[in-house]
Each structure stands twice: as structure tokens, then as C-alpha cells.
C-alpha positions in Angstrom: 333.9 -15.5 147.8 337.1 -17.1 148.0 337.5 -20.2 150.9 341.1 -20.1 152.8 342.4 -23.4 154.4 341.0 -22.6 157.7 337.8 -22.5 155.8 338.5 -25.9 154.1 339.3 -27.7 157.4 336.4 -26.5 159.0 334.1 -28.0 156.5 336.2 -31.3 156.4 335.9 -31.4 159.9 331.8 -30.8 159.7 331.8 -32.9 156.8 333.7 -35.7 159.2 336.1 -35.9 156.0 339.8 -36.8 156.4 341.8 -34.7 154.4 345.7 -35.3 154.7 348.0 -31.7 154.7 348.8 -32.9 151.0 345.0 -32.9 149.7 344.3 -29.5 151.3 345.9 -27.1 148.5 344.3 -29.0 145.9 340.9 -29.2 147.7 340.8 -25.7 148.1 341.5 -24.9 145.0 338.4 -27.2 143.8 335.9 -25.8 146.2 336.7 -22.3 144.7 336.8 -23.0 141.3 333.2 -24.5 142.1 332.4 -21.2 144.2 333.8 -19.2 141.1 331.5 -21.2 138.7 328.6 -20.4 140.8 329.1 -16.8 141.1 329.4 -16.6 137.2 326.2 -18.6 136.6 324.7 -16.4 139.3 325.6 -13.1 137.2 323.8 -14.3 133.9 321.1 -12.3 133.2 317.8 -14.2 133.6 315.3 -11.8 133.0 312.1 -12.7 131.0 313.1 -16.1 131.0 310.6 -18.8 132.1 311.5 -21.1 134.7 311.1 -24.9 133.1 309.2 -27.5 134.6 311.9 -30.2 133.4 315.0 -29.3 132.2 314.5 -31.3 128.8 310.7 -29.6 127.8 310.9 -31.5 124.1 308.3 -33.2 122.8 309.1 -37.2 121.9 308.9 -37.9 118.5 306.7 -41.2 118.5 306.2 -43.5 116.2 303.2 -44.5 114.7 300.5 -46.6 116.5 300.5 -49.5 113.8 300.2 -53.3 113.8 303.6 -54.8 113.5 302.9 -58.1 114.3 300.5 -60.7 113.4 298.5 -62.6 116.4 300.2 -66.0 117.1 298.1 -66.9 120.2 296.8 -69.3 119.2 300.1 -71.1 117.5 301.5 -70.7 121.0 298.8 -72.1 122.8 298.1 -75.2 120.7 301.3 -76.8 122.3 300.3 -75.6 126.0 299.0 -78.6 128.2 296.2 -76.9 129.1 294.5 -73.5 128.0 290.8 -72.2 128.4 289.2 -68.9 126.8 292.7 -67.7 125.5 294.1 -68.2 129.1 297.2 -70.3 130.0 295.9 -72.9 133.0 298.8 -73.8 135.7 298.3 -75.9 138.5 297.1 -74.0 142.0 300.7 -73.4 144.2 298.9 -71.3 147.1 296.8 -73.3 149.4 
């Protein structure tokens, strides 16, 4: 399916795009180069093939659930003006 100028201008026109008489050859040309890419991805074989549920289905490689550094709460909250069961206490904003 090849697009014509008339065709082009008629979709500026719905697409309320301004399109001087310069732009139109090249713009055509785009739009069906993109048609032509379309028609050739549309003409791939896809039988037997499972439709994905994400295009990148891999599994993340994780690392491992391990310890990596030691607990400083306390270090922290010795210098804190005022702390109770391991919790920071701030003064009430909201009345």
C-alpha cells in the first residue's frame, strides 16, 4: 500500500499538522517506508509461535539474599536527642 500526496495531505490535514510544499515529498516518502516495513513484518511467518506476555520473558539473575552490612542502629541513635524502643522521637508538627 503505497500513500500519494493527496493521501499525505489528507492525514496532515486530520492530523491538524502543518506541512509546508517542501516537507511533503520527504514525508511521503517516510510514511511509506514505514507502510513498507509493516507489510514485511506482516509477511513473517508466525506460525507455532507463542504470543509473549512481555517482550523481555528472562529470568533476572539475583543475587544472593546475604547480610552485607552490620547493624549500626544503635551507633546512629546514641547521638539522636531523643529515641525510644529503637524509634527516632520528633516533636508533634500536626495539631
Amino acid at each position: 500500500m503505497a500513500l500519494e500526496r493527496s493521501d499525505v495531505e489528507k492525514i496532515a490535514h486530520l492530523a491538524r499538522l502543518g506541512l509546508n510544499e517542501a516537507d511533503l515529498p520527504r514525508t511521503t516518502e517516510t510514511l511509506n517506508n514505514i507502510l513498507g516495513l509493516i507489510d514485511q513484518m506482516q509477511a513473517v511467518d508466525t506460525a507455532g509461535i507463542e504470543p509473549l506476555a512481555h517482550p523481555l520473558e528472562a529470568t533476572q539473575r539475583l543475587r544472593a539474599d546475604a547480610v552485607s552490612e552490620e547493624n549500626r542502629r544503635d551507633a546512629y541513635q546514641a547521638i539522636a536527642p531523643a529515641v525510644q524502643d529503637g524509634l527516632y522521637l520528633v516533636p508533634k508538627v500536626i495539631e
